[in-house]
C-alpha positions in Angstrom: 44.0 -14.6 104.6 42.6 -18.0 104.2 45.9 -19.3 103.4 47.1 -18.1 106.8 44.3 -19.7 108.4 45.1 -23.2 106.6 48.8 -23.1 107.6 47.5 -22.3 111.2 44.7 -25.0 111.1 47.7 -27.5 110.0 50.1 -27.0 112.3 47.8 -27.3 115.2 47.0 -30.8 113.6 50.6 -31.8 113.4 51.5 -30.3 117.2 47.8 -32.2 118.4 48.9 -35.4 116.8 52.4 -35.3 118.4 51.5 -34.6 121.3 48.5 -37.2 121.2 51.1 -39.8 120.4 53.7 -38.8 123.2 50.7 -38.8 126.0 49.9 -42.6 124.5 53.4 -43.9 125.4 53.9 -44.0 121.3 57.3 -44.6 120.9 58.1 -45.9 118.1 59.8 -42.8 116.5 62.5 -43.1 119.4 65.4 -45.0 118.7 68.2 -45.3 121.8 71.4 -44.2 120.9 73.2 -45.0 124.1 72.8 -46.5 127.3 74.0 -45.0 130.7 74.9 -48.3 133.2 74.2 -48.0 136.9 76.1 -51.4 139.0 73.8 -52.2 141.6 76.4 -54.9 143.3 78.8 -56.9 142.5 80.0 -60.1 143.7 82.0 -63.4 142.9 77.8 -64.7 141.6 76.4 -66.4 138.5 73.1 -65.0 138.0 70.2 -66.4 135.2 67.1 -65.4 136.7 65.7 -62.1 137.6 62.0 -60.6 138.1 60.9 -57.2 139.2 58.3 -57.4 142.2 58.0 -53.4 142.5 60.7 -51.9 144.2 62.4 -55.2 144.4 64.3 -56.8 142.0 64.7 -60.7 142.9 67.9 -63.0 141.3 68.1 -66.8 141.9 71.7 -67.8 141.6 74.5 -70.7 141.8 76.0 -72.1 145.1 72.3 -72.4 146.1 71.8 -68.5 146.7 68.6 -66.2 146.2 67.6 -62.8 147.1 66.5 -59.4 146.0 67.8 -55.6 145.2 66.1 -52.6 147.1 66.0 -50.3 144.3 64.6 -47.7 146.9 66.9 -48.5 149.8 69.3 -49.7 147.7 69.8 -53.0 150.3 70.4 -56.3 149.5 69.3 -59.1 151.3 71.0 -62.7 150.2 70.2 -66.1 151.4 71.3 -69.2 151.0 69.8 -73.2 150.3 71.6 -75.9 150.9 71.1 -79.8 150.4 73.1 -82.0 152.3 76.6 -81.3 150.1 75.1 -80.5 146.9 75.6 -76.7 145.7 72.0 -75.8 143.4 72.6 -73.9 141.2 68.9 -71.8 140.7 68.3 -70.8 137.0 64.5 -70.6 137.1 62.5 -67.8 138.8 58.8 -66.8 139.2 56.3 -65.0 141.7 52.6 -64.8 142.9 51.5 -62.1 144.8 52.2 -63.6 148.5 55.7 -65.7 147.4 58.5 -66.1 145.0 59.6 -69.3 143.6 63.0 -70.6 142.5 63.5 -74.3 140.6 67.5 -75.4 140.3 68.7 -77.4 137.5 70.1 -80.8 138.0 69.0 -83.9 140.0 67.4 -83.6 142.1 65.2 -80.6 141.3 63.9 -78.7 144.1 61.4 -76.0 143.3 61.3 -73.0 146.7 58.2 -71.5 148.0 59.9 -68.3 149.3 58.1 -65.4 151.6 58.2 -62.4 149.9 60.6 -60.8 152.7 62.9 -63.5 151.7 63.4 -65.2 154.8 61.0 -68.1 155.1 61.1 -71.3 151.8 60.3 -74.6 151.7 59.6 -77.1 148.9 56.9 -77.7 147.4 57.8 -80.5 144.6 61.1 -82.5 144.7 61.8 -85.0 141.5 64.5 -87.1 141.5 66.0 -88.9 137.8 69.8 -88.8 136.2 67.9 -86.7 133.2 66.3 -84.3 135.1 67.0 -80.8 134.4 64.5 -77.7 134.3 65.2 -74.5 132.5 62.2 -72.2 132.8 59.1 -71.0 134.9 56.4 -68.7 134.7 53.0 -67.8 136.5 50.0 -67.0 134.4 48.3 -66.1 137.5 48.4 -66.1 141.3 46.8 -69.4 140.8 48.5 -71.0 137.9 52.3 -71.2 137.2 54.5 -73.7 134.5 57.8 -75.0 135.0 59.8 -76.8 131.7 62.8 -79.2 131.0 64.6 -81.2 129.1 63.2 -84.4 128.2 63.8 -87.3 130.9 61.4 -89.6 128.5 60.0 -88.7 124.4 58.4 -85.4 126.1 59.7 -82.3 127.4 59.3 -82.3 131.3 56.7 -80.0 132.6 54.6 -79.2 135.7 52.3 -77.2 136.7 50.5 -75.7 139.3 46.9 -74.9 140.1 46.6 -73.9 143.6 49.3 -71.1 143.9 52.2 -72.9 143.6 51.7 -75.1 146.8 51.8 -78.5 144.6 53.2 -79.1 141.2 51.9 -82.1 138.9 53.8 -83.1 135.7 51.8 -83.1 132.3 51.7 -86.6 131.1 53.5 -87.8 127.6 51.0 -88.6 126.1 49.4 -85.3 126.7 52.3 -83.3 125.0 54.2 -83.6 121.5 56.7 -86.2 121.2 60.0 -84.5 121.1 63.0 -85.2 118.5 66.1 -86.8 119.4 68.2 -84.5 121.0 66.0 -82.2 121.3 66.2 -80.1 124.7 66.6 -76.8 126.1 68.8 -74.2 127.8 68.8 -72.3 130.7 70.2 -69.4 130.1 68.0 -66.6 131.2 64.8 -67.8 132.4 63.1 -67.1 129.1 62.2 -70.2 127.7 58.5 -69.9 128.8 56.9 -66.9 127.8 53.1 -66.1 128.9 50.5 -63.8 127.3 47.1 -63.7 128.9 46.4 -67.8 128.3 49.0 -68.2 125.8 51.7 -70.1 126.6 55.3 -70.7 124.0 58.3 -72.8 125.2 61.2 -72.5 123.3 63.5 -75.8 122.4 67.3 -76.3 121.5 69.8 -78.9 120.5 69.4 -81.1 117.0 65.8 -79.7 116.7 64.5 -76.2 117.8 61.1 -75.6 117.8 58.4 -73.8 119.6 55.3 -75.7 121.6 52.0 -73.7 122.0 49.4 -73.9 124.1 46.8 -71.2 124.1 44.6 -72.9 127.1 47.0 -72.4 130.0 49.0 -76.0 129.2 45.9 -77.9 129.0 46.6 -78.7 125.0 50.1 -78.5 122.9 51.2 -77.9 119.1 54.4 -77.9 118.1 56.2 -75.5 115.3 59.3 -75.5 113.4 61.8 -72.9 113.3 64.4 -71.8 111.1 66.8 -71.4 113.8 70.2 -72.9 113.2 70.2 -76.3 114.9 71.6 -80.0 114.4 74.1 -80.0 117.5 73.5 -80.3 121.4 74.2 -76.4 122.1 72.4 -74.9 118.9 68.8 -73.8 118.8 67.0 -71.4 120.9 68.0 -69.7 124.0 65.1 -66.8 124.4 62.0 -65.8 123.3 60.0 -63.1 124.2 56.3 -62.7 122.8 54.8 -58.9 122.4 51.6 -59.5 122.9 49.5 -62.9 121.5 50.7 -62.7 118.0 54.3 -61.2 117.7 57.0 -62.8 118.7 60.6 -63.1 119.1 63.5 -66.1 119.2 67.0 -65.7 119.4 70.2 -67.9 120.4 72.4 -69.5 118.2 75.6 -71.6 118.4 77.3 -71.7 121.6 80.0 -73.7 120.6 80.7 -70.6 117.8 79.6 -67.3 119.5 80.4 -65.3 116.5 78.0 -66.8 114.2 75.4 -63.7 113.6 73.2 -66.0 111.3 70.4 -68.2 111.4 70.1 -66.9 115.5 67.1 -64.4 114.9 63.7 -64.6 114.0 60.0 -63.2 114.2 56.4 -64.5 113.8 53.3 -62.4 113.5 50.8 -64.9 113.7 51.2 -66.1 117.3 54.2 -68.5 116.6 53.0 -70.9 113.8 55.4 -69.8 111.2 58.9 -68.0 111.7 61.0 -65.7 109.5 64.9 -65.3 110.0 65.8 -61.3 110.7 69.3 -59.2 110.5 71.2 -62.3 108.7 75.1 -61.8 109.2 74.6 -58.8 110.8 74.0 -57.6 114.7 74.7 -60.0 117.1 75.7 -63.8 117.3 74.9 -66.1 120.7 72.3 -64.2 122.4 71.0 -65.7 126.0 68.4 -63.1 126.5 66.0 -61.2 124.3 63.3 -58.6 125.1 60.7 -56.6 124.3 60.7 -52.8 124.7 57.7 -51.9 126.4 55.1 -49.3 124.8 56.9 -49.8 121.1 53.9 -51.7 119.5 56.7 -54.6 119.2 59.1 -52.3 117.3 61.9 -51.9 120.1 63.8 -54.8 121.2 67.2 -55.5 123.8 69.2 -58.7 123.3 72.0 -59.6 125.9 74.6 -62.5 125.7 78.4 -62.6 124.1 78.1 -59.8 121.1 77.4 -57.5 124.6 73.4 -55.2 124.1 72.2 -54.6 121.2 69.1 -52.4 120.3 66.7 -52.6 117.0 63.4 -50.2 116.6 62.3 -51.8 113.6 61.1 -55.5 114.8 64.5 -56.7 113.9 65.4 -55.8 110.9 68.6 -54.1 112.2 70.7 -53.8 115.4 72.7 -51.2 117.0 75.2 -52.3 119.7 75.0 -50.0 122.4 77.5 -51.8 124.8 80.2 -54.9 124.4 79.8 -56.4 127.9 79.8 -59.8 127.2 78.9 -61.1 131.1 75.4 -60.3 130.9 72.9 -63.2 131.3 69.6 -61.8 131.2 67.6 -58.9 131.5 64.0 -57.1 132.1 62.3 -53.7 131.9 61.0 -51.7 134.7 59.5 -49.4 132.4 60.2 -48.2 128.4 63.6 -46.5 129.2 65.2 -48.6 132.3 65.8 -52.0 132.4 67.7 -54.6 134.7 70.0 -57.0 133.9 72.3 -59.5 135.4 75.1 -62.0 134.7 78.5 -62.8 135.6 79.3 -61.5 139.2 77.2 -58.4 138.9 73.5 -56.8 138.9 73.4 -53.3 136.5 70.8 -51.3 135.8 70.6 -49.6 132.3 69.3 -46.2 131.2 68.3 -46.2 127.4 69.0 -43.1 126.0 
């Protein structure tokens, strides 16, 4: 009889535990095995930017355009900037909670102040220099939001914003390690800022990749090394993504050589000082996007770019490829199963499965 009562009393324990860890979002024991794509539009487009602002998911674009997908209505509302004959091409994307914000690359850099219905912008910083190119922007707050590019002087270009994105003032040299020479960065998926809490990593490309760190909202910088492949203008880092304050991920590669499924992948674990290279020659080569699965305690990641989406659960260590589209530019969850993604003439949305 009492041996009865223990193999009751343990599977209870077992069926409590499971459950306990199913009610706390654990998912680490889940591993995708497929992915079920949903187009949302197509159209002759070149998208690098996307957020989700609740039902809405927002793109910035070439030939100056911007605009959002109703995933409820499932309308799409497009505008279009010009200035004078230029065509913008918007590769940089952020919101507050009463406006979005786009920043083109190119001179001259206009950053938008959009309404949230889409219809109203205006700019609120203009800078004008041959070098001038921004990759990346990110809010920490309804208050405070970064923008980053590539290095017009021995610095990388940033601005920030302390009032809600209503003026933008560039960070100083002298306030910000000196970068290397030919050291820069891409924009290839808005993801070369990332922001957790007050800690802020951008991500750097070209004959040095690195990561700079601040953990006081931009105020002060370090920079690290990486073991990323680098040493030519379009090698380095192309996207990070950060779990939480201490685990991290880069990816990118060598455009010029797309195949290369080396030296493109690493992870920290202590908040980005040091980096260790994951999944050599195996998985995927150039990446443009990485991301982390939400609710996998840093276990689940997505990469996008020209090896089409691959999948690890184990921080890394190996990769599935659940699809070989090779147009996708950059993507974000909605929640730990659905994510949105975007590239070359079309917006998709994926079911992980």
């Amino acid at each position: 009889m009492k041996n009865i009562f223990l193999i009751i009393l343990v599977v209870i324990v077992l069926v409590s535990c499971k459950t306990a860890d199913y009610k706390l979002g654990n998912l680490n024991r889940i591993s995708f095995q497929s992915v079920i794509i949903d187009t949302l539009f197509q159209d002759k487009i070149s998208i690098r930017a996307i957020l989700i602002d609740k039902n809405k998911i927002w793109y910035a674009a070439d030939k100056g355009r911007y605009g959002f997908h109703n995933l409820d209505t499932s309308q799409k509302l497009e505008n279009t900037i010009t200035k004078d004959s230029l065509k913008l091409e918007f590769r940089s994307i952020a919101q507050t909670a009463k406006h979005i914000f786009i920043l083109n690359v190119a001179n001259p850099a206009l950053l938008h102040q959009i309404s949230k219905d889409g219809k109203e912008t205006k700019v609120v910083y203009q800078e004008n220099h041959e070098k001038v190119f921004y990759d990346s922007m990110q809010f920490w707050d309804d208050k405070e939001g970064i923008a980053m590019g590539d290095p017009i002087a021995d610095c990388l270009n940033i601005i920030t914003t302390r009032d809600g994105g209503n003026s933008w003032n560039k960070i100083p040299c002298n306030k910000l390690p000196k970068v290397m020479d030919g050291e820069a960065a891409f924009a290839a998926s808005n993801t070369n800022i990332v922001i957790r809490e007050n800690n802020t990593w951008i991500v750097s490309g070209g004959k040095k990749s690195r990561v700079f760190y601040s953990s006081n909202r931009g105020n002060n910088w370090t920079v690290y090394n990486t073991p990323i492949v680098q040493g030519k203008t379009m090698t380095g880092i192309f996207t990070a993504d950060f779990y939480d304050a201490n685990n991290g991920f880069v990816a990118g590669g060598d455009y010029e050589n797309r195949n290369q499924n080396f030296s493109n992948k690493a992870i920290t674990a202590d908040g980005g000082k040091t980096w260790t290279l994951r999944a050599e020659n195996q998985g995927f080569g150039y990446a443009s996007c990485v991301q982390y699965v939400p609710k996998t305690n840093g276990k689940g990641l997505v990469a996008v770019g020209f090896s089409g989406i691959h999948y690890s659960s184990d921080s890394g260590v190996s990769w599935k490829q659940l699809s070989t589209d090779s147009t996708l530019n950059t993507i974000r969850f909605t929640d730990e199963k659905t994510a949105i993604a975007a590239g070359q003439n079309k917006m998709i949305r994926i079911n992980f499965k």
